[in-house]
C-alpha positions in Angstrom: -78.5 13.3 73.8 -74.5 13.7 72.9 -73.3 16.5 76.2 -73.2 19.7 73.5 -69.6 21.2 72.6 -70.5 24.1 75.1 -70.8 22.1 78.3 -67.3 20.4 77.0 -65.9 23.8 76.6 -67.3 25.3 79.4 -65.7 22.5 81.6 -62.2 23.3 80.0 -63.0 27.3 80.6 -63.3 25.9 84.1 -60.1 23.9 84.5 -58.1 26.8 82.9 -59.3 29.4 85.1 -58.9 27.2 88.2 -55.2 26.5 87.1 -54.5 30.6 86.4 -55.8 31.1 90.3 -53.3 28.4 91.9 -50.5 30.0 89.4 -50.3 26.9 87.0 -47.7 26.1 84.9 -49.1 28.8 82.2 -48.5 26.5 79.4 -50.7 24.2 80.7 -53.8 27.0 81.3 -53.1 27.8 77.9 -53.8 24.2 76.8 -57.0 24.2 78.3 -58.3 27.3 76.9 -56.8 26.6 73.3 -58.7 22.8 74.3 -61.8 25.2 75.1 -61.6 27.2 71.8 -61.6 24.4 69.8 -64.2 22.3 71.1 -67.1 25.0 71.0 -66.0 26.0 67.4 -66.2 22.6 65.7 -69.7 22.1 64.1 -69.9 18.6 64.9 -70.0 17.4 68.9 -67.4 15.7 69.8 -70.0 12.8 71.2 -70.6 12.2 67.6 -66.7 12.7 66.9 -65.9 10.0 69.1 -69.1 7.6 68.6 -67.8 7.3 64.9 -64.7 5.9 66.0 -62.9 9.3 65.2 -59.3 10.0 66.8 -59.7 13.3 68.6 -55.9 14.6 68.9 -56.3 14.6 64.9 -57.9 18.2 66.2 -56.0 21.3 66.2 -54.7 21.4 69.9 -55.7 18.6 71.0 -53.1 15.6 72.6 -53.5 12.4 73.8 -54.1 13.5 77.6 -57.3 15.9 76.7 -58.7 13.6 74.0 -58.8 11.2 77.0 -60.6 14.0 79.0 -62.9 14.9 76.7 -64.1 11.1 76.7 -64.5 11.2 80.3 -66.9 14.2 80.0 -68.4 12.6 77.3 -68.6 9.4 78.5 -69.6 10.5 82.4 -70.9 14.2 82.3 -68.1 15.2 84.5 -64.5 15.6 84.5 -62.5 14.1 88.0 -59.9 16.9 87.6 -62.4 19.5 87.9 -63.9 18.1 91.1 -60.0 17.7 92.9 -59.6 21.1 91.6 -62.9 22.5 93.1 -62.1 20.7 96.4 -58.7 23.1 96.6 -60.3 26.2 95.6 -63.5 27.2 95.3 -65.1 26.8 92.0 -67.1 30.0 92.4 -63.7 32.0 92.3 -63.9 31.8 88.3 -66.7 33.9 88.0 -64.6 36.9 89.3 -62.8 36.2 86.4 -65.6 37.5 84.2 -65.3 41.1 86.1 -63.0 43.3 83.8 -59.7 43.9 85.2 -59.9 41.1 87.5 -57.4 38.5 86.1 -56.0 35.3 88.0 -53.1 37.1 90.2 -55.9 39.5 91.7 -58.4 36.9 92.1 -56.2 34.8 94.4 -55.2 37.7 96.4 -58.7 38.4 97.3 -59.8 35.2 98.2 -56.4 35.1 100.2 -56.3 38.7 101.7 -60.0 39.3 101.6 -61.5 35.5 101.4 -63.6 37.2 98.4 -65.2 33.8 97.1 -68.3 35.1 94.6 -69.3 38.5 93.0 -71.2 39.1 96.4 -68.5 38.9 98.3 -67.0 40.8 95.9 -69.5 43.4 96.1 -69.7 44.0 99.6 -66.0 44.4 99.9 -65.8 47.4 96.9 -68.9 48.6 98.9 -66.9 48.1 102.2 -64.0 50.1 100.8 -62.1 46.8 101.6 -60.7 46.1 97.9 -58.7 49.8 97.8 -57.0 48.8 101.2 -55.0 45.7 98.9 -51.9 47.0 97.4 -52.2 47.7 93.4 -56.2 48.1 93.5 -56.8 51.7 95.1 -59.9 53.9 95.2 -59.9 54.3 91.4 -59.6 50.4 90.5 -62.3 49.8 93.3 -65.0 51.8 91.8 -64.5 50.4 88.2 -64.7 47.1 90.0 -68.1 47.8 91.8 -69.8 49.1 88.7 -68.8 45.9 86.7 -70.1 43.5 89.1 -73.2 45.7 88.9 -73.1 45.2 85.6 -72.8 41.8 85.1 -76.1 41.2 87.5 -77.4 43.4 85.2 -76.7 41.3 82.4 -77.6 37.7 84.2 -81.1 37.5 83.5 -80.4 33.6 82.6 -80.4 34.2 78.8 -78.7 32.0 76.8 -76.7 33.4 73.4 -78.7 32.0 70.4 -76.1 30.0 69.2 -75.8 28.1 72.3 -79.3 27.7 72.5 -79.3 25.9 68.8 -76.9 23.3 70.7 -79.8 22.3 72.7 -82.6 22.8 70.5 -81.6 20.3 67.6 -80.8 16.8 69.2 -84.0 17.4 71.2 -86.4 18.4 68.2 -84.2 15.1 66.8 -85.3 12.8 69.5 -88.6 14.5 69.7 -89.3 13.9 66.3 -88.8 10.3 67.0 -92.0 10.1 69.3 -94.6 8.2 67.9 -98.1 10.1 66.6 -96.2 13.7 66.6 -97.1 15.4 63.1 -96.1 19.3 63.5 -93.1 20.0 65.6 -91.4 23.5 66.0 -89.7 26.1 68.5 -91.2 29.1 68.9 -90.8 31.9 71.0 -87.8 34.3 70.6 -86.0 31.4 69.2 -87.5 31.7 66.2 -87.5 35.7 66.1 -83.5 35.2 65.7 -83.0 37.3 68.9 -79.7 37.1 70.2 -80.4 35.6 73.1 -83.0 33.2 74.4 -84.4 32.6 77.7 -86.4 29.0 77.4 -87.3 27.0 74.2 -91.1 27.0 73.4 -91.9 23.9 71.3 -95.1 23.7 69.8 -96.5 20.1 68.1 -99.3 18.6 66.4 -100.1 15.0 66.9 -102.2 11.6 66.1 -104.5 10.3 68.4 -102.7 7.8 71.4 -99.3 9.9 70.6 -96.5 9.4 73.1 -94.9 12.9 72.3 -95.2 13.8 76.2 -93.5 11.0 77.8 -91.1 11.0 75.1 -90.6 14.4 75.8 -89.8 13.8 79.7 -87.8 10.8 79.7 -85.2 12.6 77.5 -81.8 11.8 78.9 -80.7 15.3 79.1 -84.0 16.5 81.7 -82.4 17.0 85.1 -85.7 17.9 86.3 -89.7 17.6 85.3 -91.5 20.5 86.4 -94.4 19.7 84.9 -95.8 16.5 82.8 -99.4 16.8 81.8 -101.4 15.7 78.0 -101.1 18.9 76.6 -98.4 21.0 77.9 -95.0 19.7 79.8 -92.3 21.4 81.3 -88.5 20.3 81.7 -85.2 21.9 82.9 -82.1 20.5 81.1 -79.0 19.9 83.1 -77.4 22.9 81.5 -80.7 24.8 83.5 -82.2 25.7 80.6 -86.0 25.2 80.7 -88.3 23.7 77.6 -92.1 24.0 77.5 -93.7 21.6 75.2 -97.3 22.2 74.0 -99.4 19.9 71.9 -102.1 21.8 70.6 -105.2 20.5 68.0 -104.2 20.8 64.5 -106.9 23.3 63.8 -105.7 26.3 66.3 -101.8 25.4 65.5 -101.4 28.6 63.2 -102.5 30.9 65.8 -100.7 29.3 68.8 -97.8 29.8 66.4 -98.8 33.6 66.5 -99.2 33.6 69.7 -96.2 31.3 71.0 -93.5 33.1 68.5 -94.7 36.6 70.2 -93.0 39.1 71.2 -95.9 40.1 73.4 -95.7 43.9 72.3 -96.6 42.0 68.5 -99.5 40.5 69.7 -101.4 43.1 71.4 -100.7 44.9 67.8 -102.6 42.0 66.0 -104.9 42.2 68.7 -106.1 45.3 68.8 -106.5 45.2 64.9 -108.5 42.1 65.4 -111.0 43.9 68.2 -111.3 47.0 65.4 -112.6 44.4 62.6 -114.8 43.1 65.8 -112.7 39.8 65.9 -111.3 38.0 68.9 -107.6 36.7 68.4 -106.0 34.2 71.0 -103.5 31.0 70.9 -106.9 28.7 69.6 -107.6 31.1 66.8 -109.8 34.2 65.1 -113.3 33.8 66.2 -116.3 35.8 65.4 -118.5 35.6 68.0 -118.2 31.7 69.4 -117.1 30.6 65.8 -113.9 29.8 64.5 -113.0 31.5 61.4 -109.1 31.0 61.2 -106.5 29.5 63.0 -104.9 26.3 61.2 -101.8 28.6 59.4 -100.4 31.5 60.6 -101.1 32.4 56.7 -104.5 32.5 57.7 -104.5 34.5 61.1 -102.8 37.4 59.4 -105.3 36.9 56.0 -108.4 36.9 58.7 -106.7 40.9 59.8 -106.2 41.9 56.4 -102.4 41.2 56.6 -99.9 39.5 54.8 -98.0 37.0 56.4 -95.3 38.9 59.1 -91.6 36.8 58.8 -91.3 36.2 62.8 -87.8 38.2 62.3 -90.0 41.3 62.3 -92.4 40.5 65.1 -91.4 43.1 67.8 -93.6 45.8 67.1 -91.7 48.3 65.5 -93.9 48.9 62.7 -94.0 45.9 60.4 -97.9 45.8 61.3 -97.9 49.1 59.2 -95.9 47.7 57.1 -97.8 44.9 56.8 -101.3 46.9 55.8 -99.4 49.4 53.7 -98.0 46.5 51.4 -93.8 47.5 51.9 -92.7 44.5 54.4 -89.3 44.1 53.0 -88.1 41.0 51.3 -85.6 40.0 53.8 -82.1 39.0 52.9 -81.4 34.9 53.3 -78.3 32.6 53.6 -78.2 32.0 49.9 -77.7 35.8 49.0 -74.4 36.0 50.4 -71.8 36.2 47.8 -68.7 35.7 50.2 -67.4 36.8 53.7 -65.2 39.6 53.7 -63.5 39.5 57.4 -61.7 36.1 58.2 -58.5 35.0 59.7 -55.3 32.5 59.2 -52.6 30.9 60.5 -50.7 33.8 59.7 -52.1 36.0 63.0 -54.5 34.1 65.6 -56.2 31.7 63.0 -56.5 28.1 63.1 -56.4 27.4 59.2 -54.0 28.4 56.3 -55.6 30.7 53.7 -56.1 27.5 51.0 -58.2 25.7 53.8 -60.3 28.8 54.2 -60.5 29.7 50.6 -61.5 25.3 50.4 -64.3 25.6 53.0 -66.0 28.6 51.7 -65.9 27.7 47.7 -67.8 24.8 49.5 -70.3 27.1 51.1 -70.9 28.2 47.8 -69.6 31.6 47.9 -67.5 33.3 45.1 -65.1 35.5 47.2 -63.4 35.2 50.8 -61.3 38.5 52.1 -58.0 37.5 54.1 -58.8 40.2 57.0 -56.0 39.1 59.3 -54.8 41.6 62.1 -52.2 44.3 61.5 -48.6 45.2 63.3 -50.4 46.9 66.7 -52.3 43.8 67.9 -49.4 41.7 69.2 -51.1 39.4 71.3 -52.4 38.1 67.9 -49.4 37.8 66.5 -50.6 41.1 63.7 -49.1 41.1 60.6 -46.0 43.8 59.7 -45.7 45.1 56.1 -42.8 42.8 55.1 -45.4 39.8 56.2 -48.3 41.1 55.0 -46.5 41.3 51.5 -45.5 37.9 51.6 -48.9 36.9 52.3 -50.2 39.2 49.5 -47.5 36.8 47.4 -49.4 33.8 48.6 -53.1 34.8 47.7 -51.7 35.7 44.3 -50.4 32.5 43.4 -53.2 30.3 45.4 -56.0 32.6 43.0 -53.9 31.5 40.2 -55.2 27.6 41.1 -58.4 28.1 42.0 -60.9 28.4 39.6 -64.4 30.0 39.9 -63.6 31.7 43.2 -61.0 34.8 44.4 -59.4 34.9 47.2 -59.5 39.1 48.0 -56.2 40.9 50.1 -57.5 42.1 53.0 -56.5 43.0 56.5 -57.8 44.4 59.9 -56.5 47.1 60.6 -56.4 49.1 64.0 -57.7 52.3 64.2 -55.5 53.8 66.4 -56.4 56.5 69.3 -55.8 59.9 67.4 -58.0 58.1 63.8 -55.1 56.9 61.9 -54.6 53.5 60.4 -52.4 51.1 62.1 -50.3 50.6 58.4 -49.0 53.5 56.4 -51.2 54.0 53.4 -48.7 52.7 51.0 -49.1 49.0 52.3 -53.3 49.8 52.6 -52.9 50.7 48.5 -51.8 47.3 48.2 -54.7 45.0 49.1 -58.5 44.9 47.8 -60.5 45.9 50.6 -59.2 47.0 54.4 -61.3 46.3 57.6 -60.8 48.4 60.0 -61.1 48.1 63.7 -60.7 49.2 67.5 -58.9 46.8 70.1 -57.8 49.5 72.5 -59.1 52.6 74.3 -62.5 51.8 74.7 -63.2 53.9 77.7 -62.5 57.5 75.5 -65.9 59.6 75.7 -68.4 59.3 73.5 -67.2 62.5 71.3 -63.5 61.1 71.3 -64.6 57.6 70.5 -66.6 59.1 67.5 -64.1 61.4 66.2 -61.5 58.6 66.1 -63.5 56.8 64.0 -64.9 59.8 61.8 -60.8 60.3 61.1 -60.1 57.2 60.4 -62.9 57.2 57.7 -61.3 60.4 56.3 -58.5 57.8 55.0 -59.1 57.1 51.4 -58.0 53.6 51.8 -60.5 52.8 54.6 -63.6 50.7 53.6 -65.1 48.8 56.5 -65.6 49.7 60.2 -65.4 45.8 61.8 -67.8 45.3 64.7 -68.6 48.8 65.4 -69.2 49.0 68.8 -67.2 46.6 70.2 -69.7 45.2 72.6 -69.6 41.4 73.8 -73.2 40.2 74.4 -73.2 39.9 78.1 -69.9 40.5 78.9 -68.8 44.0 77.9 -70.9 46.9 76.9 -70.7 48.4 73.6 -68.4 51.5 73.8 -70.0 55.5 73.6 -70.0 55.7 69.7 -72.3 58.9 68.0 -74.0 55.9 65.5 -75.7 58.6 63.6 -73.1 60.7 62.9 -70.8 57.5 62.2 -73.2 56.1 59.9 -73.7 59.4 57.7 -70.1 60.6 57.9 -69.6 56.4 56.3 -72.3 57.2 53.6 -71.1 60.6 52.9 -67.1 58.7 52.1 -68.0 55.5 50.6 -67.6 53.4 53.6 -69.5 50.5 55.0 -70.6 49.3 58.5 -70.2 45.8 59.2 -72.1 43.1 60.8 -70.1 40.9 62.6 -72.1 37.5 62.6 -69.7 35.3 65.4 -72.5 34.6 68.0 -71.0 36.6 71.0 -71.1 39.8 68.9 -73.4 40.4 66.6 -72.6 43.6 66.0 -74.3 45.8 64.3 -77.8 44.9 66.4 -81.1 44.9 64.8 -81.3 48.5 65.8 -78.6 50.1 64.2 -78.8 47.6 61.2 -82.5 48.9 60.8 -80.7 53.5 61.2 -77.9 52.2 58.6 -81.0 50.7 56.4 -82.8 54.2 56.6 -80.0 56.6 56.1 -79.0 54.2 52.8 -76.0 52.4 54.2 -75.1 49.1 53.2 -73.9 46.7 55.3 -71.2 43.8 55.1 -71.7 40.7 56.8 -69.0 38.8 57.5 -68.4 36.3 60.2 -64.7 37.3 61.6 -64.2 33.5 61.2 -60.7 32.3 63.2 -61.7 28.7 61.3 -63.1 26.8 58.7 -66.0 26.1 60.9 -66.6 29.7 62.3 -68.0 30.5 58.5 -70.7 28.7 59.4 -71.8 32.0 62.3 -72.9 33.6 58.8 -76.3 32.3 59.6 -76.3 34.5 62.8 -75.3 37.3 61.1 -78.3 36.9 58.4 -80.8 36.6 61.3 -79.4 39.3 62.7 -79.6 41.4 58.9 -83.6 40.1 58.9 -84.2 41.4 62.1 -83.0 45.0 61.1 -85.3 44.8 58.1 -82.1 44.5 55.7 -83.3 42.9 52.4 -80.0 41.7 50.0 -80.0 45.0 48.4 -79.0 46.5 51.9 -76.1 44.3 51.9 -72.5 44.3 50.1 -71.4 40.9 49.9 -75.1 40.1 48.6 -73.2 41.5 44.7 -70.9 39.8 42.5 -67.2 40.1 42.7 -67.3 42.5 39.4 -70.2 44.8 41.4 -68.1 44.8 44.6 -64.8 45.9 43.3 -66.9 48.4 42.1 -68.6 49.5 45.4 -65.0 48.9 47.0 -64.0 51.9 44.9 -63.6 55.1 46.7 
């Protein structure tokens, strides 16, 4: 198997962090971590980049010196400057990194001052009251530090984003799909509920008599280790440490080990206990009556067997789509093809890869009718945000690209802060100006829960605010979502003609399923929209979809499911 993008960037991640923590030429870290960014957003691996013969400093960021590292991680699985690096410093130090308002200058004081060398060590020395004894950290800085290590072991339970998963998944069902006999061949599991995360891959397969599935399965050149190799059932763990069960079951039972296999358990016991009520017995070999078989080649047929329709696995988490199911009002969830266009993307202009043609080019190929320019406003610095004289200049462009393109708009848009005290990072004679405005928090995320709120309920009172961008601000696994009143949030949005969106990049996903299912019920549509920095980030709209099925949304529930004509309208406040 081609090493995935992740492993790649993960390695540069490494390098750059490393380099930070021996005070680097800072040019240099930054080369490594734009390296980083690029790598895990293109959507094909750079194995296949360079088995094609492709030249690999033809890629944003990339020069001749880290197109030849990138081969030698490719080419080897490891990268020699990592290992001199590691033998300097300890490689453990850039986890530290991870703990909010640790950055590289108070890393290497710790390990020099403190030899703090891993979030243990860390955590005995906040424990210790050691870290407020080193000058600039204090009692204060100390405690944050001890409850963010906390939560960061909270948050390790070895759960892999989805997205990251899906880099592992497909060149093995690839190469398992290769195996001679094999008929049937999927992932189960949370996988294929679309949660977030995932913590193994659960393949099921049907084959032919004399199949070689299994030793195919164990001799793939990505297993660092076989736990398990038997006929029926194997178990590897990839060199990343992700683990993959394979099953082969008999073509007749293959519909309820599906069932059973795609979960979640709190699902099952549903169907279960519905199955013991109609005097049935339900398990992973099918529906029997007695010691017969009655059901168990389609999943069509389990749920038929119960009086059910068939459940979309999005839905399976027992939160009443069993009811659902028997009452005959499972939604029609939303897919990939309803999506009209993505209304939150980026450019060159702020901290975007592409110009506004290329990302107006890649979506019209997607399909979609309408892409909204969303690129930062004047408060975000760091990104480069957009003043009004720029943001009028790019207004300019957009006009005179829309005059060229035909059967497509490109739509004015920007993110704009929401500031502290509610208002709008741009005054409202600049907002006028543009089609749609997103609007954001990048700052002050520690207010309370009834500040955090109110800022936001302010900011909707703006007449030229439309969309509140990833709403609670979390980063799956590596910051919590920030005390936000949903409730209130969503109604007050309702109530003004505003909109909640769904940010689709991977690492967000934000709305969850949760508050897409509250925003559903109170009859609040949602936008998703992928927040893309690149061409290839508009591809996270699948995410974002999975995410929309898993809160029940159907395409009616969403706003960039209409027409241009029918969102200018909804737009309208």
């Amino acid at each position: 198997m081609p090493i995935p993008n992740h492993d790649v960037a993960a390695i540069f991640s490494k390098v750059a962090d490393l380099l930070e923590i021996k005070g680097e030429n800072p040019f240099r870290v930054r080369a490594y971590r734009e390296a980083a960014r690029t790598v895990s957003g293109l959507s094909q691996s750079v194995a296949d980049l360079l088995k094609e013969g492709r030249d690999l400093t033809e890629l944003p960021g990339i020069g001749k010196d880290l197109a030849g590292k990138i081969e030698e991680i490719v080419t080897t699985g490891r990268l020699t400057l990592l290992e001199d690096l590691t033998q300097q410093i300890p490689g453990e130090l850039t986890e530290l990194m991870k703990v909010a308002g640790l950055g590289a200058k108070r890393v290497a004081r710790m390990y020099q001052e403190l030899n703090i060398r891993s979030l243990d060590d860390l955590r005995q020395a906040a424990e210790q009251g050691r870290l407020a004894e080193l000058e600039g950290f204090g009692d204060k800085t100390q405690t944050k530090i001890l409850e963010e290590v906390k939560r960061l072991r909270r948050d390790q339970t070895h759960r892999t984003l989805l997205a990251i998963a899906a880099q592992y998944a497909q060149p093995l069902m690839d190469h398992l799909g290769k195996a001679k006999g094999v008929k049937d061949l999927i992932i189960a599991g949370s996988y294929r509920r679309r949660r977030e995360t995932v913590h193994d891959l659960d393949i099921l397969a049907t084959c032919k008599r004399g199949s070689t599935v299994m030793d195919h399965f164990v001799k793939y050149d990505e297993v660092k280790e076989v736990v398990s190799h038997g006929k029926t059932r194997s178990t590897v763990l990839l060199r990343s440490g992700f683990q993959v069960d394979l099953r082969v079951v008999p073509q007749v039972s293959y519909g309820a080990a599906l069932v059973y296999f795609t979960g979640s358990k709190p699902h099952n016991i549903a169907i279960r206990k519905r199955a013991v009520r109609k005097k049935l017995k339900i398990n992973e070999y099918g529906v029997f009556r007695g010691n017969g078989r009655i059901a168990g080649r389609t999943e069509e047929e389990v749920y038929d067997t119960l009086g059910l329709p068939w459940i979309p696995p999005d839905l399976r988490e027992n939160r009443g789509e069993v009811e659902a199911a028997e009452q005959g009002t499972l939604p029609t969830l939303v897919e990939l093809g309803d999506i009209q266009g993505d209304l939150h993307v980026h450019t060159n202009y702020t901290d975007g890869r592409h110009t506004i043609e290329q990302m107006a080019r890649a979506a019209q190929k997607r399909g979609y009718k309408y892409l909204a320019i969303a690129d930062h406003s004047q408060r975000i610095t760091v990104a480069h945000g957009l003043m009004p004289k720029a943001l009028r200049e790019q207004i300019e462009q957009i006009d005179r690209l829309n005059d060229r393109l035909k059967g497509f708009v490109v739509l004015k848009a920007i993110e704009v802060d929401i500031l502290a005290d509610g208002r709008l990072d741009l005054p409202d004679e600049v907002l006028k100006e543009l089609d749609l405005r997103v609007c954001s928090i990048h700052s002050k995320f520690n207010l309370s829960r009834t500040e955090q709120t109110e800022r936001v309920l302010r900011a909707m009172d703006n007449p030229y605010f439309n969309i509140l961008a990833h709403p609670t601000g979390r980063l799956i696994g590596e910051r919590d979502a920030y005390d936000l009143d949903m409730e209130r949030i969503m109604e007050h949005a309702a109530a003004n003609g505003c909109y909640l969106e769904l940010n689709a990049h991977p690492e967000r996903l934000d709305l969850d399923d949760n508050h897409c299912r509250m925003a559903k019920n109170k009859g609040l549509k949602v936008v998703v929209s992928t927040d893309a920095h690149r061409m290839d980030d508009l591809a996270y709209m699948v995410y974002g979809v999975g995410q929309a099925r898993r809160g029940w949304l159907e395409a009616d529930d969403v706003l960039n499911s209409r027409n241009l004509k029918d969102l200018r309208t909804l737009l309208r406040r």
